[in-house]
C-alpha positions, 0 to 999 in steps of 0.5 A: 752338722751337715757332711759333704756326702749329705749336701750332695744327696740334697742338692742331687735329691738322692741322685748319683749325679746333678746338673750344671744348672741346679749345682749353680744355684745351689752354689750361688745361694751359699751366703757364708761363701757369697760366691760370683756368677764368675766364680760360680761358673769358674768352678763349675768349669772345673767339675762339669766343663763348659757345657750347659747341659753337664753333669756332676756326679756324686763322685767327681762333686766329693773328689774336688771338695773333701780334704784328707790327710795321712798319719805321719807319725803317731798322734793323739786325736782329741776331744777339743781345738785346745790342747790344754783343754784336750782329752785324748780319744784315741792314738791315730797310727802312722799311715791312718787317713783322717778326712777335714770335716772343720779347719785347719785352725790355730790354736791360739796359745801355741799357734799350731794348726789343728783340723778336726776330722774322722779317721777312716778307720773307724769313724772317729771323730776328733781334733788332731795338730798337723805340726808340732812348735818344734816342727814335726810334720804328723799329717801330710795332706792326700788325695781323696783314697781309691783302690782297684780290684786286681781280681774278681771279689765279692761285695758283702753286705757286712763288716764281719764274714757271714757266709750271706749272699754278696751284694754283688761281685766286683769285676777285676779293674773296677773301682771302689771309693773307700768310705771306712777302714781298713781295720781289722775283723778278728774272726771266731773259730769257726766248725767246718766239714767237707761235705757233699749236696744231696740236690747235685752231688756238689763237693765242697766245705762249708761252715757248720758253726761260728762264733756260737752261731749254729749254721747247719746242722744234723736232726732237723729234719728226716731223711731215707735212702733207698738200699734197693731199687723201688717206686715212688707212687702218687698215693699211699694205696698200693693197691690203687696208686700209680708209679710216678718213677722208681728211685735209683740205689743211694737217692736221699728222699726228705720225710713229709709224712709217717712213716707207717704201716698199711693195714691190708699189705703189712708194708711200711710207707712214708710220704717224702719229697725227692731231693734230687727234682722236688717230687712228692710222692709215697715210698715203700721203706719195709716190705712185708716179708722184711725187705728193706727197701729203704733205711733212715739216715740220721748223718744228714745235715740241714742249712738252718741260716738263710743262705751258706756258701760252698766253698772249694778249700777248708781255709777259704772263707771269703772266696772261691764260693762254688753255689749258696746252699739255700735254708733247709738245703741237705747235704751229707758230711764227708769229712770233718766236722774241724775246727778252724782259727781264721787269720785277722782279715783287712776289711774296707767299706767302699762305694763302687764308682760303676755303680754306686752299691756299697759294701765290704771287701777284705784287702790285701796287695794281692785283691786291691791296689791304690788308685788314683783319677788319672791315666796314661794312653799305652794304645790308640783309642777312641774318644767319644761323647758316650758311654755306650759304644754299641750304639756309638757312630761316627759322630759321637767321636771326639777324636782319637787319643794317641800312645802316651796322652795324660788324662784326667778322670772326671767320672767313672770307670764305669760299665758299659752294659751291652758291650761289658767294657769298663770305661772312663770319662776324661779330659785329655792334658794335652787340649783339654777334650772330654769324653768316654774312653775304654780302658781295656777291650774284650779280648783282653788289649790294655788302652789306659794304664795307671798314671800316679803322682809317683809317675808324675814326679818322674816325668817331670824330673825327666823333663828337667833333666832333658832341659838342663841337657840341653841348655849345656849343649847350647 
């Protein structure tokens, strides 16, 4: 079967957004739908406005089409339109979101309605009542889900917590459209260590095992530290070499050849690479009259997955990254190693809207919040037919929205690069103008605030309250 997201990466060959003009002829040619020109037009009125040449993107197509519903009580979600026929797969939880994917249908020997659908959690797939013969609501519908970053986070490629590289990093206000979860990550315990970098003398923790999974470790490679002040030279020769510099007192130097003993001098050499600027070069360990000039140290550690995050607090597992620490990167331990039981994380999988890249967050009411695709003017902006504002003039202006206008979004928020401003493309309640807006400037001034169906409901009963007052004076 074929889902909405696929239809859209058809019809948008695998493009974030499509044209008013190709969208018509696709919907024209739905034959199950026999849709009109008029009512074609109608709908494309309602995603692209009334231009010809708008566009629809990938987001704004799946926000008006998709249907979800929220778990009221626990439900069984089962294999089968008839209940009779039905094997439970699993128990759906009060509050678990369920996305339609075929229905509502009734089923014909009790007459409930029933829809099948995934559950967001975990992307199962099954049939689920709405309602049961005694009139117990189990499934509310929704709207499609966002969430809000309420700080700056980290986009990670996985559902589990491996310490790669993210994705990339989502900025405090972005939005990201949820496509699985939340559920939870039982994390392994996990061998952490304080420890400090041979590269840049940074301090930090980082995980040395998980899960089984050996991250750093001890003896993998060779490394010698210079006890006394001596020279780094361009060969093995000390006779014929040239002085390349002289290694300070405690600089760690990695072994690349020998060590061994220079038959003329009696001195002991090794080839080694400077951990501090990556210079090559030959190293006198053991003088001939038994001076150490530098001794192996066998404590030194040694990044053996592809990348390992530094990190600032012996808890922090998914943040507060100080640098990635690359394969083969050494570094000394100065506290540890101890073992670590993380808590259970809430991880969500989420397309972001600025920029379509997807990925893992963990969630909690302190990293994300609820979003809905509407906002409240709290000061005067300006509305224009771009996104880009730097090169924005005087007439790309729409016009200028004032305190207190309602607007619905109809794409973004997304980043305007040159400027770094997050903004929306809305279509003001009050005459229904189009255009990008700038949700909060550089210095930190808030143009658009939240605006939720709890807000709605408020200032309608405001309103109602205000006429009935009013109807009693008269």
């Amino acid at each position: 079967e074929s889902s909405l997201e696929a239809l859209f990466s058809e019809v948008a060959q695998g493009t974030d957004s499509v044209s008013r003009k190709e969208l018509a002829r696709w919907l024209g040619g739905l034959e199950d739908l026999k849709l009109s020109s008029e009512q074609v037009a109608l709908m494309l009125d309602r995603l692209a406005g009334s231009a010809e040449e708008g566009m629809v993107s990938r987001w704004t197509f799946l926000r008006k089409f998709q249907q979800f519903y929220e778990c009221q009580k626990n439900i069984a979600l089962t294999n089968d339109l008839v209940i009779t026929n039905s094997k439970p797969i699993r128990m759906l939880q009060a509050e678990e979101v369920i996305e339609v994917l075929q229905g509502p249908e009734s089923e014909k020997k009790s007459g409930i309605e029933r829809i099948r659908g995934r559950a967001m959690r975990d992307n199962t797939l099954g049939w689920v009542s709405l309602s049961g013969n005694q009139g117990s609501v189990f499934l509310k519908e929704r709207p499609k889900p966002f969430v809000s970053c309420l700080v700056d986070m980290p986009l990670e490629k996985s559902f589990q917590t491996t310490g790669e590289p993210p994705t990339r990093s989502l900025k405090t206000d972005e939005v990201l459209e949820i496509l699985e979860g939340p559920r939870q990550d039982v994390r392994e315990s996990v061998s952490r260590a304080r420890v400090k970098t041979l590269k840049d003398s940074l301090t930090g923790w980082v995980t040395l095992s998980s899960g089984g999974q050996v991250q750093a470790q001890a003896g993998q490679q060779r490394f010698w530290c210079c006890k006394t002040g001596v020279a780094i030279t361009d060969g093995p020769n000390i006779k014929v070499c040239k002085v390349l510099r002289k290694l300070e007192v405690g600089e760690v130097v990695r072994l690349l050849e020998g060590p061994e003993i220079d038959k003329d001098s009696g001195v002991t050499r090794l080839k080694a690479l400077c951990i501090k600027d990556n210079l090559e070069g030959w190293v006198t360990t053991l003088g001939n009259a038994g001076t150490v000039y530098a001794e192996e140290k066998t404590d030194i550690y040694s990044v053996v997955c592809e990348a390992l995050p530094l990190q600032k607090a012996f808890v922090d597992l998914s943040t507060g990254t100080l640098r990635m620490l690359q394969k083969d990167e050494a570094f000394e331990v100065l506290e540890g190693p101890k073992d670590f039981q993380p808590e259970p994380a809430e991880r969500m999988k989420g397309r972001a809207l600025a920029d379509g890249q997807v990925g893992w967050v963990t969630v909690t009411n302190k990293r994300v919040k609820r979003w809905y695709p509407s906002y409240i003017c709290k000061q005067s902006c300006v509305m224009q037919d771009t996104l880009n504002t730097v090169s924005a003039g005087p007439s790309n202006t729409v016009r200028r929205v004032e305190e207190g206008e309602l607007l619905e979004v109809l794409d973004g928020p997304q980043e305007d690069k040159e400027a770094s401003l997050l903004r929306i493309k809305a279509k003001a309640r009050k005459d229904q103008a189009v255009g990008w807006i700038t949700v909060k400037g550089n210095q930190g001034t808030v143009f658009l605030t939240q605006w939720s169906r709890k807000d709605e409901e408020q200032l309608k009963q405001k309103q109602r309250s205000l006429q009935e007052g009013l109807g009693k004076d008269a």
